[in-house]
C-alpha positions as CSV (number, residue, x, y, z in Angstrom):
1,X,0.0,0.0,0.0
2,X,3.1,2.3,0.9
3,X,4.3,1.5,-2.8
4,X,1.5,1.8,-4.2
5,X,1.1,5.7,-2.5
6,X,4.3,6.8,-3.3
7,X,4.0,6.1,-7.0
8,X,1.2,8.2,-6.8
9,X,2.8,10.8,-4.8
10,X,1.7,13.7,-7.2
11,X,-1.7,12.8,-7.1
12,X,-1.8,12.8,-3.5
13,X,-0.3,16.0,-2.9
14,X,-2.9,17.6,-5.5
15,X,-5.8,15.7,-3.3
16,X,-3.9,17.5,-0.1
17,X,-3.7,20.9,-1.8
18,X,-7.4,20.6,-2.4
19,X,-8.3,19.6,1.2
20,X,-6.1,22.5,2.3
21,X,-8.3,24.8,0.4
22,X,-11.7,23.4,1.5
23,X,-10.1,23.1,4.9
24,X,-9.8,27.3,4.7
25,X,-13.1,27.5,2.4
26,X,-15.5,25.9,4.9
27,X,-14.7,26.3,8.6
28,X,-16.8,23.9,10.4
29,X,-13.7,21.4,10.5
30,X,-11.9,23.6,12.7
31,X,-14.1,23.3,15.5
32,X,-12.2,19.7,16.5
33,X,-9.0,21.3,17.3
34,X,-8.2,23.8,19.6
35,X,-5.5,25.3,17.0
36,X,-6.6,24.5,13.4
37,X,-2.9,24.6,12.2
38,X,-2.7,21.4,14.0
39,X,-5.1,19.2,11.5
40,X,-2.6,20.7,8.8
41,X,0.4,19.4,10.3
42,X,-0.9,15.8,11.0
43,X,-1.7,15.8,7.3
44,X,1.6,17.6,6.2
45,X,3.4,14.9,9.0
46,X,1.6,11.9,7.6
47,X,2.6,12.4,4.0
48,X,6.3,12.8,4.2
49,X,6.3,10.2,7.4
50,X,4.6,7.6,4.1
51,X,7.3,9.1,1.6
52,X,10.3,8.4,4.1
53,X,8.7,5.3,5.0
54,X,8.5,3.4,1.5
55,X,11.7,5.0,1.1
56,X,13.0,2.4,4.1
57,X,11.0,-0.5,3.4
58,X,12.7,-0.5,-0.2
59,X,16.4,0.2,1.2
60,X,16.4,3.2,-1.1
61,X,18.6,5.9,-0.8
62,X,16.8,9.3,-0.8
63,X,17.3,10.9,-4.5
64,X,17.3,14.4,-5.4
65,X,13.6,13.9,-6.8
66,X,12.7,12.9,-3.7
67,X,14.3,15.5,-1.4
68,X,13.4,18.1,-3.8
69,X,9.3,17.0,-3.6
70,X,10.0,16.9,0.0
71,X,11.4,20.4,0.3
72,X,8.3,21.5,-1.8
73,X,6.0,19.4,0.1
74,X,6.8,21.1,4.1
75,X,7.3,24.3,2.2
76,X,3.4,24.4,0.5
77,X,2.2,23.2,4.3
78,X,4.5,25.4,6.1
79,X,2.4,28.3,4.0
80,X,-0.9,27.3,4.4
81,X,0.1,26.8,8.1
82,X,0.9,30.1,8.4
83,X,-1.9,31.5,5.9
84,X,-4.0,29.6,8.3
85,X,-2.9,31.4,11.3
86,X,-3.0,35.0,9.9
87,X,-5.7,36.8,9.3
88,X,-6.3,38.8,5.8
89,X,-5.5,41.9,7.6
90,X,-2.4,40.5,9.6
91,X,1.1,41.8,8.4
92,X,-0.6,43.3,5.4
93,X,0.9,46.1,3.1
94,X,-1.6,49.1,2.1
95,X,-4.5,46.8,2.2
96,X,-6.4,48.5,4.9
97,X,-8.3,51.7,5.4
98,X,-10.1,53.6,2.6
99,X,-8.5,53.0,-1.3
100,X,-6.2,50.6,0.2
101,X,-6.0,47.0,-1.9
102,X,-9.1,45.6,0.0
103,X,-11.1,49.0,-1.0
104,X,-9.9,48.3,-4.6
105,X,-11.2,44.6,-4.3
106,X,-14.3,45.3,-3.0
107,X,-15.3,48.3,-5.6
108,X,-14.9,45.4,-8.2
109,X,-16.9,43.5,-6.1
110,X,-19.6,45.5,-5.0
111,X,-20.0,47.4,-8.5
112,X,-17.6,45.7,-11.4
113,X,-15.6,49.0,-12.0
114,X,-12.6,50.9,-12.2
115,X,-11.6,53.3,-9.6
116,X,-12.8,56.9,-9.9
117,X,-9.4,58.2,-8.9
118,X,-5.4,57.5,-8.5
119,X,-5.8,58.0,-5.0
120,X,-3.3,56.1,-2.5
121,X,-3.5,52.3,-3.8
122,X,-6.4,53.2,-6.7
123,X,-3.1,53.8,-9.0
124,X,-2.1,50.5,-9.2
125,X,-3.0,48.7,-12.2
126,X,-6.2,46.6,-11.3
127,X,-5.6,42.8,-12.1
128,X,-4.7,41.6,-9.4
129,X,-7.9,43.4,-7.9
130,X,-10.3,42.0,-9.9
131,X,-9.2,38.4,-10.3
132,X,-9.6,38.6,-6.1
133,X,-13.0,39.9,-6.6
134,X,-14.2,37.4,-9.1
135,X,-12.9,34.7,-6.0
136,X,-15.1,36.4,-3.6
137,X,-18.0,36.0,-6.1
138,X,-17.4,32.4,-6.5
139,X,-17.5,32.1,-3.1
140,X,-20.0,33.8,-1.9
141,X,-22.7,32.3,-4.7
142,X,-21.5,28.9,-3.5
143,X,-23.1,30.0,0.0
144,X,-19.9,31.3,1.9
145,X,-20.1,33.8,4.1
146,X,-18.3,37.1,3.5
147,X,-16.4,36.9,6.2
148,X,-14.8,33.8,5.5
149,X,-14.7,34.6,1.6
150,X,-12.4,37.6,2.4
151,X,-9.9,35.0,4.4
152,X,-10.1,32.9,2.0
153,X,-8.0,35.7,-0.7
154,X,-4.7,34.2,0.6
155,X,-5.5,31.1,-1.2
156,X,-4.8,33.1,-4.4
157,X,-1.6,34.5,-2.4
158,X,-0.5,30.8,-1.4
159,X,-0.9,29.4,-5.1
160,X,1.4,31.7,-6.2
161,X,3.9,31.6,-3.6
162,X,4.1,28.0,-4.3
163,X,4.0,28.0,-8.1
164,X,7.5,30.5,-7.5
165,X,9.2,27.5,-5.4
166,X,8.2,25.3,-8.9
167,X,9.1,28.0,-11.7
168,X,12.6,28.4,-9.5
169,X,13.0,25.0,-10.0
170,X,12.7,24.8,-13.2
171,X,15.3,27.8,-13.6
172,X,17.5,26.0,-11.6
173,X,17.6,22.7,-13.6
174,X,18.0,25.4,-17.2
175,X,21.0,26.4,-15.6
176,X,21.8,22.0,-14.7
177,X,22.2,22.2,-11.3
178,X,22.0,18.7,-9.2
179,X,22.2,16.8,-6.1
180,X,23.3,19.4,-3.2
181,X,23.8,21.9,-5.7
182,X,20.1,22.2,-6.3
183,X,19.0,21.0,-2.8
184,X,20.1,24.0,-1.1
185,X,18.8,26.9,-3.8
186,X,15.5,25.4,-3.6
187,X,15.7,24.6,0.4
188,X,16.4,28.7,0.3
189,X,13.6,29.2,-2.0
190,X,11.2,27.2,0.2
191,X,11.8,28.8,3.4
192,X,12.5,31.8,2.4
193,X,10.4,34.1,5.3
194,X,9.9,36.9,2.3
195,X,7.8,34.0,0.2
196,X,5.8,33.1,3.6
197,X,4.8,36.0,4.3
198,X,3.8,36.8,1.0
199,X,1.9,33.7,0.6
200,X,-0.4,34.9,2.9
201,X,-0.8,39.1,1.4
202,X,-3.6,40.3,-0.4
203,X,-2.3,43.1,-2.4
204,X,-0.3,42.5,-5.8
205,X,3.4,41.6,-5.0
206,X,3.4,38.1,-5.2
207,X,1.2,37.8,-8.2
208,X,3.4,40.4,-10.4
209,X,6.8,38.4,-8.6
210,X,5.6,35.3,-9.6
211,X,4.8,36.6,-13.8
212,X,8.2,38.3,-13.7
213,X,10.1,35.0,-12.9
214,X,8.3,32.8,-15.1
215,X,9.1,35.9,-17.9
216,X,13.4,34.2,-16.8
217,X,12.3,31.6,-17.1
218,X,10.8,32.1,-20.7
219,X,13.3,34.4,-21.3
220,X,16.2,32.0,-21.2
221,X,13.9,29.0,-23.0
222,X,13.7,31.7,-26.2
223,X,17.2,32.7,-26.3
224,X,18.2,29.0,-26.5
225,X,15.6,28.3,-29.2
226,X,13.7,31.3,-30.3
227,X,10.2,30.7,-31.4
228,X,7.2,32.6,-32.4
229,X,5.1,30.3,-29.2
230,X,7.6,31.2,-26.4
231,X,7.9,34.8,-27.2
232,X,4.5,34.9,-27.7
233,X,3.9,33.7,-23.8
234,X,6.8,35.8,-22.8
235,X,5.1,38.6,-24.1
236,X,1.6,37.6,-22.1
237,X,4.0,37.2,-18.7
238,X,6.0,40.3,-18.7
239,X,2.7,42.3,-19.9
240,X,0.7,40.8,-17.1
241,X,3.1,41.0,-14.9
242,X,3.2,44.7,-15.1
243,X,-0.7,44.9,-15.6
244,X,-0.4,43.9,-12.1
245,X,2.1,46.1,-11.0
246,X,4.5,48.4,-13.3
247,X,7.7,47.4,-11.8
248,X,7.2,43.9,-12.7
249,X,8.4,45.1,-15.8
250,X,11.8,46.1,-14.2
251,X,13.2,42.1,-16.2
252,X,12.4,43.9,-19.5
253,X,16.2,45.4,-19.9
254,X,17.6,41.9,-19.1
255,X,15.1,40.3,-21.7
256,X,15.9,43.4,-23.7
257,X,19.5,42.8,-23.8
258,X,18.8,38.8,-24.4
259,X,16.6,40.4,-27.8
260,X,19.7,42.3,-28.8
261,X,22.7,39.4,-28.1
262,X,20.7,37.3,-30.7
263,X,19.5,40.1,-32.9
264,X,23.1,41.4,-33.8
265,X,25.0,38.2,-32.8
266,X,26.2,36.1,-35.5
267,X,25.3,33.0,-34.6
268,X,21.3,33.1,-35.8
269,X,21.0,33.6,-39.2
270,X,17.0,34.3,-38.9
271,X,16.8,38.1,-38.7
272,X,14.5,38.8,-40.4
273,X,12.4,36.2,-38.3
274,X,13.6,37.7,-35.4
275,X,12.3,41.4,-36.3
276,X,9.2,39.9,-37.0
277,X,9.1,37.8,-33.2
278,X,10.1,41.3,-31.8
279,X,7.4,43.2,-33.5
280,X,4.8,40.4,-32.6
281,X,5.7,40.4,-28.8
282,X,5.5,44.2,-28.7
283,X,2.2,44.5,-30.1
284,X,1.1,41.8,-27.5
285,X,3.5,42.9,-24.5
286,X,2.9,47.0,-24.9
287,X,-0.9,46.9,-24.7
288,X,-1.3,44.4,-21.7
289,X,1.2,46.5,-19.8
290,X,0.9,49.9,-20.6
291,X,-2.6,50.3,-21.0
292,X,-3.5,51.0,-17.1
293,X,-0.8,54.3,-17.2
294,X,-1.9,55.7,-20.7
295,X,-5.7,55.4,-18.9
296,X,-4.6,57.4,-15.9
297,X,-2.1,59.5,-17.9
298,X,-5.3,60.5,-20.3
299,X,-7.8,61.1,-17.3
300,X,-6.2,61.9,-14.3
301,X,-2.7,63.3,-16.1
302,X,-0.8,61.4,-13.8
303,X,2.9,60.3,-15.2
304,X,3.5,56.8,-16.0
305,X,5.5,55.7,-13.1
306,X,3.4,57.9,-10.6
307,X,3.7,56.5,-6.9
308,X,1.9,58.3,-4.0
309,X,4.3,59.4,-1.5
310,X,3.9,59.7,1.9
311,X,4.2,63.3,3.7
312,X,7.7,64.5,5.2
313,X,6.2,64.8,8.6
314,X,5.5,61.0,8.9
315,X,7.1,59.5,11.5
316,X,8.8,56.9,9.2
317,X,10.3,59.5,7.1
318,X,14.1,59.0,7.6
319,X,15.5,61.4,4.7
320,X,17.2,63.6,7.1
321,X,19.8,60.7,7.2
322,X,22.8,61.6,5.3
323,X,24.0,59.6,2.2
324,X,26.9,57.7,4.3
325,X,23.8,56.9,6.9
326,X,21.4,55.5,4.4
327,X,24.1,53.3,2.5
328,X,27.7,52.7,5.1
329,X,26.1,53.1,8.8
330,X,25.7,49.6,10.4
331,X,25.8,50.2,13.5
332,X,22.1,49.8,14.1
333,X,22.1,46.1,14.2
334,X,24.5,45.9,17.1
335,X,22.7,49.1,19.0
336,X,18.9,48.2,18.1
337,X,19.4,44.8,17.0
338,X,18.1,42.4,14.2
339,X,14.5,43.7,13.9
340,X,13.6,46.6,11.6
341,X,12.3,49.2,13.6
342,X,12.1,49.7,18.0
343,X,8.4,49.1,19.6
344,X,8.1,51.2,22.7
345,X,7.5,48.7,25.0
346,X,5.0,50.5,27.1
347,X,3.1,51.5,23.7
348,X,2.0,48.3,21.6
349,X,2.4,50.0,18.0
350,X,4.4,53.1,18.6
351,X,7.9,52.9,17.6
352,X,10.9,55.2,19.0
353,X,13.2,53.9,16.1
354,X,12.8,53.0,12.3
355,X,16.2,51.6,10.5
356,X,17.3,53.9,8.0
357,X,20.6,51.6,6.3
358,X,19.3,50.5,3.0
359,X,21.6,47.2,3.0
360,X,20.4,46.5,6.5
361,X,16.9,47.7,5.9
362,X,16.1,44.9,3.1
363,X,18.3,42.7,5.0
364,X,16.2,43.1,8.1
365,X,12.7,43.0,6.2
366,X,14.2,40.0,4.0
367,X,13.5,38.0,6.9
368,X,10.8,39.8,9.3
369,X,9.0,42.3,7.0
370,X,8.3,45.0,8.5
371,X,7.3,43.5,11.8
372,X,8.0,41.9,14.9
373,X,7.7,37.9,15.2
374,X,9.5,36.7,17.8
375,X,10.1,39.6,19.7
376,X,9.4,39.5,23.7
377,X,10.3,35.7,24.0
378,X,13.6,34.3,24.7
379,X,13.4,31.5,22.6
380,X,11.8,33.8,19.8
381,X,14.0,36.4,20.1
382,X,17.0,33.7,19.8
383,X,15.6,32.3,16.6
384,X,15.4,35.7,15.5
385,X,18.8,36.3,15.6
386,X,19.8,33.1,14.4
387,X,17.4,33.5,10.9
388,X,18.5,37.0,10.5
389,X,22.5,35.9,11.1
390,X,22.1,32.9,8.7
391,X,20.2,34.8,5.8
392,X,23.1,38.0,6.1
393,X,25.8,35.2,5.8
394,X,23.9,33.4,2.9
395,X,23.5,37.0,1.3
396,X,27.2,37.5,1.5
397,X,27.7,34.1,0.2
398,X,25.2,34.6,-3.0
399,X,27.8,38.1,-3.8
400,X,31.2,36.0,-3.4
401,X,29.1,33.3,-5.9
402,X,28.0,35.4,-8.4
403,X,31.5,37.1,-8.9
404,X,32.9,33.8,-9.1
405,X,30.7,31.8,-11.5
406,X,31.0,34.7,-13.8
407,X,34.5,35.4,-13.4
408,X,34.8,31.5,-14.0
409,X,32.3,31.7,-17.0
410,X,35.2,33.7,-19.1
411,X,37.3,31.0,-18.1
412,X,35.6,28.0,-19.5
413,X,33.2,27.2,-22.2
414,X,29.5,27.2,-22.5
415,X,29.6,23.1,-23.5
416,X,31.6,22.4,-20.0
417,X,29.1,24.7,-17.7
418,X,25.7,23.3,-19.3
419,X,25.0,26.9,-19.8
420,X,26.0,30.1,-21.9
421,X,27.8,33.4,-20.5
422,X,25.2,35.7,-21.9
423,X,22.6,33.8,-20.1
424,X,24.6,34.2,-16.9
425,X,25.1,38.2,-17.7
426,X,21.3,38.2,-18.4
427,X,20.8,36.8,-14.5
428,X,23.4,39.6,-13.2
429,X,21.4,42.0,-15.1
430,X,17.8,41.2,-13.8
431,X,19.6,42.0,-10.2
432,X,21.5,45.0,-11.2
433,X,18.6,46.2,-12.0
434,X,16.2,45.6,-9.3
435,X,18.9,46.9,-7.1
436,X,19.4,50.2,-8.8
437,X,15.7,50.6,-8.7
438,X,15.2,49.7,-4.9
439,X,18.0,52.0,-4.1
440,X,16.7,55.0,-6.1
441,X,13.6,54.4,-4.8
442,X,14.8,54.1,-1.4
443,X,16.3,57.6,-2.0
444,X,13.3,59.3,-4.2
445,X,10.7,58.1,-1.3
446,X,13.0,57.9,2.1
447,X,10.4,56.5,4.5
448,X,11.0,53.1,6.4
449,X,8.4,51.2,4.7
450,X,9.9,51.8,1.1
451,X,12.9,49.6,2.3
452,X,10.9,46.4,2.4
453,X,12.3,44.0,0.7
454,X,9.4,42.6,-1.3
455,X,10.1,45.2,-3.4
456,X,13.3,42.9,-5.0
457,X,11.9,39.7,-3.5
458,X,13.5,38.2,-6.9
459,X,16.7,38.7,-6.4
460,X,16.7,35.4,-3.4
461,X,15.7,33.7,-6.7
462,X,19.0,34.6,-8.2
463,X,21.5,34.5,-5.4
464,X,20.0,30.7,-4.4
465,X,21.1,30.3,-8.0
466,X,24.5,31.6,-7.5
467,X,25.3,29.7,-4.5
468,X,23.9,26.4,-6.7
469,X,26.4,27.2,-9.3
470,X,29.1,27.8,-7.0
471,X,28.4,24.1,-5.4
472,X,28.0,22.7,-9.0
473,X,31.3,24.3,-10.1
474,X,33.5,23.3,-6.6
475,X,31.6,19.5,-6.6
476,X,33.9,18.3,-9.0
477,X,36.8,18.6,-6.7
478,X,37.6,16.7,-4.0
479,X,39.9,19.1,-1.9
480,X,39.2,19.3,2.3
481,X,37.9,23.2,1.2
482,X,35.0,22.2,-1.4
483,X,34.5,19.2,1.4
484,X,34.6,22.2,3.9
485,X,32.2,24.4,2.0
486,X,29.6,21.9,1.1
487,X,29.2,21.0,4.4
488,X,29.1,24.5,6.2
489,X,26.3,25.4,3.2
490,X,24.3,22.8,4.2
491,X,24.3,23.1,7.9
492,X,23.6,27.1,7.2
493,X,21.1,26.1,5.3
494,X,19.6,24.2,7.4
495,X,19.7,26.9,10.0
496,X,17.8,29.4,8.2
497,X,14.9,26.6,7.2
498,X,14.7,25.5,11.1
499,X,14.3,29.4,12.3
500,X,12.3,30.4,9.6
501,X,10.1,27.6,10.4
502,X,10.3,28.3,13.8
503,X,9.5,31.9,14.0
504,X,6.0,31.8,11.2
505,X,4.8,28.9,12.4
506,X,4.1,30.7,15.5
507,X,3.5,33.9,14.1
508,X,-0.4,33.9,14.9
């Protein structure tokens, strides 16, 4: 029977994902158990406990296939654990109070139309929005209540948060990692507290992250073979992903620069062909993604990358810092500590404190947001520190392993790395990027809450890559310091899963 379950291990983890949902959709379940996270960990215990278990019975060794379903297995339950014990207006960004996100849904809802205004979160473009309110339709005309139906968003949140562990996966086998090599990226991927918590937001982040990385993805599949077909769907995924939110469109001058490699390299003869592709995806791309801004440009004359800013006399506004503050001052985290900002203690809500370092404000968001979890309990606090310690040192890490593998690129060929340098260069670029634009933007708007790092969620995406390629490059040799560096990776690794686990499992 064992056997017979793991063959059809797929098909029992869609059944599970299935329960999950009409374990959130209808409530009555949840009645039996004093904590309703609990029924989800029996289930999410059970499954891998049958896994591990035909895995003995056979005298198997545990493949990568197996670890890696594993890994994505505890990481979908880990989110619906934690979706399950936050509500849809817990740890939220924007979505509260009047035109936040949940305004925007429930104007779809309530009336099927656009927003009258570009007022606070009525700029952003309204897919997103309206795919949430067509949800709380279905719902509610199956008999939910309300209430629940509004919970029940962050099943849309906790679909795409697990279809970007899958789609990173899939970019981390284009660029042929295996074994520990790939174990660790997508161990990094799947705990990865930025990913948790956005599996259970309402607003438009994770939707427009998880477009944007499938848009890689395709990206990389048309530069090694470009046809009409994948252009064609790279075209839909970039201009959806901005139609959800503009800076999803922030990969277009990697893919750009892809477009342009093969376009005046001489290795495709096709140009003509390739003009053609080019002109086909912008007709298809421009549309989808621009249409939104040229609306509010032509009604409301608001420029195309309009952002409402928040006044200088808020308390999070931090631009009085100088330049060498924002960018070279790191003193906070040894005179505040690991967590973003300092709660007076007497005042639940009213901070005396808000970081001001950009590396250490996406550092420190990276792995708490913008809030507090763990804070107050010894044991907390501890795992705190130890998942903020182990994501700086696996940040560090991802820098040393991205100027490495592409100093090592230049050194070898494309045949011997299973993978070409432009492809590589079109990775560094996607990051540049997002980095130039967090930072300016960090600059432009200098409040605390533009420092979160959700903003260039993508780029843990990238580095888990670069520490893969790294492994993959030192696994062929067999010195005491790849021996060294293996193990240390995996044991940091394992770290950050445990704490992150530790900390947002408890965060109700």
């Amino acid at each position: 029977m064992l056997e017979k379950a793991y063959e059809k291990r797929y098909v029992l983890l869609f059944i599970s994902c299935m329960l999950c949902g009409l374990f959130n959709i209808f409530t009555f379940w949840q009645d039996w158990f004093a904590y309703p996270a609990q029924a989800i960990f029996i289930l999410a215990g059970l499954f891998v406990f049958a896994i591990l278990a035909v895995k003995y019975v056979k005298n198997q060794p545990l493949d990568e296939k197996t670890v890696i379903f594993l890994l994505f297995v505890v990481g979908f339950f880990f989110r619906v654990v934690y979706i399950q014990s936050t509500g849809y207006l817990i740890r939220q960004h924007d979505v509260s109070g009047t035109n936040g996100h949940f305004d925007y849904i429930l104007k779809f809802y309530n009336h099927v139309k656009l927003p009258d205004s570009v007022s606070w979160q009525f700029y952003q473009p309204p897919v997103w929005h309206y795919l949430c309110s067509l949800f709380l339709h279905m719902q509610t005309t199956a008999g939910i209540a309300i209430d629940a139906a509004k919970e029940n968003l962050q099943l849309l949140s906790l679909f795409c948060s697990s279809m970007i562990m899958l789609v990173s996966y899939n970019l981390f086998k284009k660029f042929n990692l295996k074994g520990i090599a790939l174990i660790i990226p997508f161990a990094i991927v799947a705990f990865h507290p930025t990913f948790i918590i956005l599996a259970g937001s309402i607003n438009n982040d994770v939707l427009s992250l998880l477009l944007a990385l499938i848009s890689v993805d395709l990206a990389i599949k048309w530069y090694r073979e470009p046809k009409l077909s994948t252009i064609l769907k790279l075209a839909l995924s970039i201009g959806f992903s901005m139609g959800v939110k503009l800076s999803g469109g922030l990969i277009s001058i990697g893919v750009a620069m892809l477009f342009a490699v093969k376009l005046f390299g001489k290795q495709y003869k096709n140009k003509i062909g390739l003009i053609g592709q080019f002109a086909s995806f912008g007709v298809l791309c421009v549309p989808i993604a621009l249409w939104w801004q040229v609306r509010n440009y032509i009604r409301f004359d608001t420029p195309f990358t309009y952002v409402p800013k928040l006044s200088d006399t808020h308390s999070q506004y931090i631009g009085f810092r100088s330049f060498f503050e924002r960018m070279f001052d790191f003193s906070s985290v040894f005179d505040i500590g690991v967590y973003p900002a300092r709660m007076i203690k007497s005042k639940v809500g009213i901070y005396d404190y808000y970081e001001y370092n950009i590396p250490l404000g996406a550092l420190k968001s990276s792995v708490f947001g913008e809030y507090y979890l763990g804070f107050g309990s010894t044991v907390g606090e501890l795992f705190a520190n130890l998942l903020f310690w182990s994501a700086v040192i696996i940040a560090i890490v991802a820098t040393v392993s991205a100027v490495y593998t592409l100093v090592k690129a230049f050194k070898t060929t494309d045949d011997e790395r299973g993978y070409t340098k432009t492809e590589l260069i079109f990775t560094l670029v996607c990051v540049a990027t997002l980095i130039f634009s967090y930072i300016k933007f960090c600059f432009e708007f200098a409040h605390f809450c533009t420092m979160d790092f959700r903003y260039i969620a993508m780029t843990v995406v990238f580095g888990a890559l670069y520490i893969g390629l790294l492994l993959k490059d030192r696994d062929k040799n067999n010195k005491m310091f790849d021996k060294i560096l293996r193990i240390s990776l995996i044991v940091l690794t394992a770290i950050f899963a445990v704490s992150s686990l530790a900390i947002y499992l408890t965060a109700a």
